[in-house]
C-alpha positions in Angstrom: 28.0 255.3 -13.3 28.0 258.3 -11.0 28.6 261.6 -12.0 30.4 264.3 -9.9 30.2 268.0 -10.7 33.6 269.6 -9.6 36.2 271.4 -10.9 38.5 269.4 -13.0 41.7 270.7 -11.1 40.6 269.1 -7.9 39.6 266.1 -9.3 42.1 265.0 -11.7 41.4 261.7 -13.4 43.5 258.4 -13.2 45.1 257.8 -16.8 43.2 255.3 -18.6 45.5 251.8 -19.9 44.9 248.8 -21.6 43.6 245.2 -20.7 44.9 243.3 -23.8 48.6 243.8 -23.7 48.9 243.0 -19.5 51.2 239.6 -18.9 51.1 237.0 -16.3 53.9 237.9 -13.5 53.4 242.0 -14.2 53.4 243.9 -11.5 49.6 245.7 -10.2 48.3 247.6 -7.5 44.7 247.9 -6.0 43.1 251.1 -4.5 39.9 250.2 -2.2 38.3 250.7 1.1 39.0 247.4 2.1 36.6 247.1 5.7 36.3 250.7 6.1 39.6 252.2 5.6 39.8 254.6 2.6 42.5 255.1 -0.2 44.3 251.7 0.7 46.6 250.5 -1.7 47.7 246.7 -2.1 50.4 245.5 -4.3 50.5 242.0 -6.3 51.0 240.3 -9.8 49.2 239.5 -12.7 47.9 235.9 -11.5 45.9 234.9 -14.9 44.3 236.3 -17.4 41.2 235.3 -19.7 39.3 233.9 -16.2 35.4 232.8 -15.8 34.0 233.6 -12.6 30.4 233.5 -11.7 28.6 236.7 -10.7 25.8 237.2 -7.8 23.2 236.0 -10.5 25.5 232.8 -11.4 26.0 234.3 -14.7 29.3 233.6 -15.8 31.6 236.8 -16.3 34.6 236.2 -18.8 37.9 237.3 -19.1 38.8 238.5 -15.7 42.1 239.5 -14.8 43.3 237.6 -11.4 45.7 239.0 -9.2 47.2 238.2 -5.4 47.0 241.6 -5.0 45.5 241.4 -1.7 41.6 242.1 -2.4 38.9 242.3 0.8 35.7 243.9 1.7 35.5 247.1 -0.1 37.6 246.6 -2.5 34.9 246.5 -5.4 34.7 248.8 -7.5 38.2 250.4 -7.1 41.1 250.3 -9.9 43.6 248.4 -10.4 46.7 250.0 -11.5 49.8 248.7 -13.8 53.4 250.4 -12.8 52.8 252.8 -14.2 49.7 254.3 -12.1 47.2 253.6 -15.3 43.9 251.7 -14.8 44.0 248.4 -16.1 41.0 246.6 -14.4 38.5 247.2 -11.9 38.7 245.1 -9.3 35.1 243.0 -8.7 35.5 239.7 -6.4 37.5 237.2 -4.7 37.6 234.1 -4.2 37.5 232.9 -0.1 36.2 230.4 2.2 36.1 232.9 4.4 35.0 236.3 2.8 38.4 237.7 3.6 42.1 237.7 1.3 43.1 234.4 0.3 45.4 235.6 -2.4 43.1 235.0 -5.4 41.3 238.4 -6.4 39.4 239.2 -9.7 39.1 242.4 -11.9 37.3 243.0 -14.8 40.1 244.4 -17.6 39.4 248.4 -18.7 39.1 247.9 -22.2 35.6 246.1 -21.5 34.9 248.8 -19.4 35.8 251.2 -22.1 33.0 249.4 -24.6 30.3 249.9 -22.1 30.6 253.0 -20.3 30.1 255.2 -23.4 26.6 253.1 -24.2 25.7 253.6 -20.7 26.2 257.3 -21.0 24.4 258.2 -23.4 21.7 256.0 -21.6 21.7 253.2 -24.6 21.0 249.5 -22.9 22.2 246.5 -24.1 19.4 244.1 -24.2 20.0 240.1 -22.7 17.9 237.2 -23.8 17.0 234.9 -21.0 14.3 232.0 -20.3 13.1 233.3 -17.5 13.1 229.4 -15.8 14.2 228.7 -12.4 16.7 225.8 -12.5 18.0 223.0 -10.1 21.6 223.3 -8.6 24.2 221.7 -10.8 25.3 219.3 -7.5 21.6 217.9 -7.4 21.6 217.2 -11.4 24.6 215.2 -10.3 23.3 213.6 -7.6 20.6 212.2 -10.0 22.9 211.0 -12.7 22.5 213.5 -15.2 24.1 216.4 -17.0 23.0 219.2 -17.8 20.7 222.0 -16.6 16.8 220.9 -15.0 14.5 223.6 -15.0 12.6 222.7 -12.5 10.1 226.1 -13.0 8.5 227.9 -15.8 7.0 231.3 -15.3 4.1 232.1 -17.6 4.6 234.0 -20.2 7.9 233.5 -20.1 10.4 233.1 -22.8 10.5 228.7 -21.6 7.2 228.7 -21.4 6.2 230.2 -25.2 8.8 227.8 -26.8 6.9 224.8 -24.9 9.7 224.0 -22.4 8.4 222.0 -19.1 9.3 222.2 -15.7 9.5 219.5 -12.8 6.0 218.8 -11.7 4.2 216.7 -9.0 1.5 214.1 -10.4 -2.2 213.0 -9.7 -0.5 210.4 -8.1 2.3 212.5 -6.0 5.2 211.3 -7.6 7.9 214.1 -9.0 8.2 214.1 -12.6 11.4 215.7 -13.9 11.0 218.9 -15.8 12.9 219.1 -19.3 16.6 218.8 -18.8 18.8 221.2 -21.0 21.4 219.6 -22.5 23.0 221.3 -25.9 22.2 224.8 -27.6 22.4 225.3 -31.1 24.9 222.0 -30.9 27.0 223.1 -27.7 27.1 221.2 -24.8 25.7 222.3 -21.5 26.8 220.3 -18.4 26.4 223.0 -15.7 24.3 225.9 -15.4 27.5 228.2 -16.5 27.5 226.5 -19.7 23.7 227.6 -20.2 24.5 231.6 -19.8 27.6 231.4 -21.6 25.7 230.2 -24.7 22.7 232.6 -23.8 25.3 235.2 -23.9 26.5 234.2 -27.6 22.6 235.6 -28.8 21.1 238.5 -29.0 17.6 239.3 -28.3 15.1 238.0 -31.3 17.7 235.8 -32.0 16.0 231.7 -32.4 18.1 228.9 -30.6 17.7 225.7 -30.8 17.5 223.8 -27.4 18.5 220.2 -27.2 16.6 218.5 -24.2 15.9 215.2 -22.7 12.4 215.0 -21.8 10.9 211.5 -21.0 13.8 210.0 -21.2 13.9 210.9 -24.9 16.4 213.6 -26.9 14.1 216.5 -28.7 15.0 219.3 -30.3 12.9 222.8 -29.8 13.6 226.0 -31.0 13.4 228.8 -29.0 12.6 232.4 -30.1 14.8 234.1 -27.1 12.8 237.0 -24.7 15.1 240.0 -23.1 15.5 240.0 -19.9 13.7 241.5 -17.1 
């Protein structure tokens, strides 16, 4: 949030749409400062709606807008704008091999915006549970035959580590044994380390899951009474 004291005449305020009603093929526009050059605007389509991308902390973020309105570099954190010049998103990421346009740009829609910006205002914070683990790359599960999420550290005092959960150790005799693999939460899959957030997501802080793992070679249930975030 940033807040600018000037006088509302020279700073009039984009008019504020809506997220919900927006259809695939509608027409958007993108204001940014794509590599440096200010007050660009783009033009594109709705691409899809309802997406899952991942954010900088792999956490998934749901129900993007995506657009080939072309997004780059400095984009972030600009609007996008529906025909008729009202915010409808703000655009976050794209998707590239190389860091530049590649016609697949993501926004997140204004009426989520709209829920958290009042809360952050009046200086209110929305706690998040989290385990506080450090876990294994979903490509390396794979290349060991298994699904689901390996923690493969445990922080003390951690949320993991109060419910009991173990992470990948080395024993007396130097051989790797596999920490607990996550597999289901309260009865939900999780394959990928996406599918562990999501859930995590679902809860609230104080809230008790219970964790499905494979430890051992064995399927054992443990509950876990869920920590906030750092």
């Amino acid at each position: 949030m940033l807040k600018v004291d000037a006088p509302p005449n020279l700073l009039p305020a984009i008019p504020i749409g809506t997220a919900y009603d927006l259809q695939v093929g509608q027409r958007v526009y993108a204001i940014g400062n794509p590599f440096g050059y200010d007050q660009t605007l783009t033009a594109g389509i709705v691409s899809g709606l309802g997406r899952e991308i991942a954010g900088a902390a792999k956490r998934p973020i749901q129900g993007v807008i995506q657009t080939d309105a072309p997004l780059n570099p400095g984009n972030s954190g600009g609007p996008l704008l529906d025909s008729a010049g009202r915010v409808v998103g703000m655009n976050i990421a794209i998707l590239s091999p190389t860091g530049a346009y590649a016609g697949i740009g993501f926004a997140i829609p204004i009426d989520c915006i709209n829920r958290i910006v009042p809360e952050i205002i009046r200086g209110e914070t929305v706690p998040r549970p989290r385990l506080g683990v450090t876990t294994a790359e979903d490509h390396l599960v794979r290349r060991l035959g298994l699904e689901g999420v390996l923690i493969l550290k445990v922080p003390p005092n951690a949320t993991a580590q109060k419910a009991g959960l173990r992470g990948t150790q080395r024993s007396d005799e130097g051989k790797i044994v596999l920490g607990d693999l996550i597999t289901a939460i309260d009865g939900q899959p999780v394959r990928i380390t996406e599918d562990l957030f999501r859930i995590m997501d679902q809860h609230q802080v104080g809230d008790t899951a219970r964790f499905t793992i494979l430890r051992d070679g064995k399927k054992v249930d443990i509950p876990v009474h869920l920590g906030p975030m750092p």
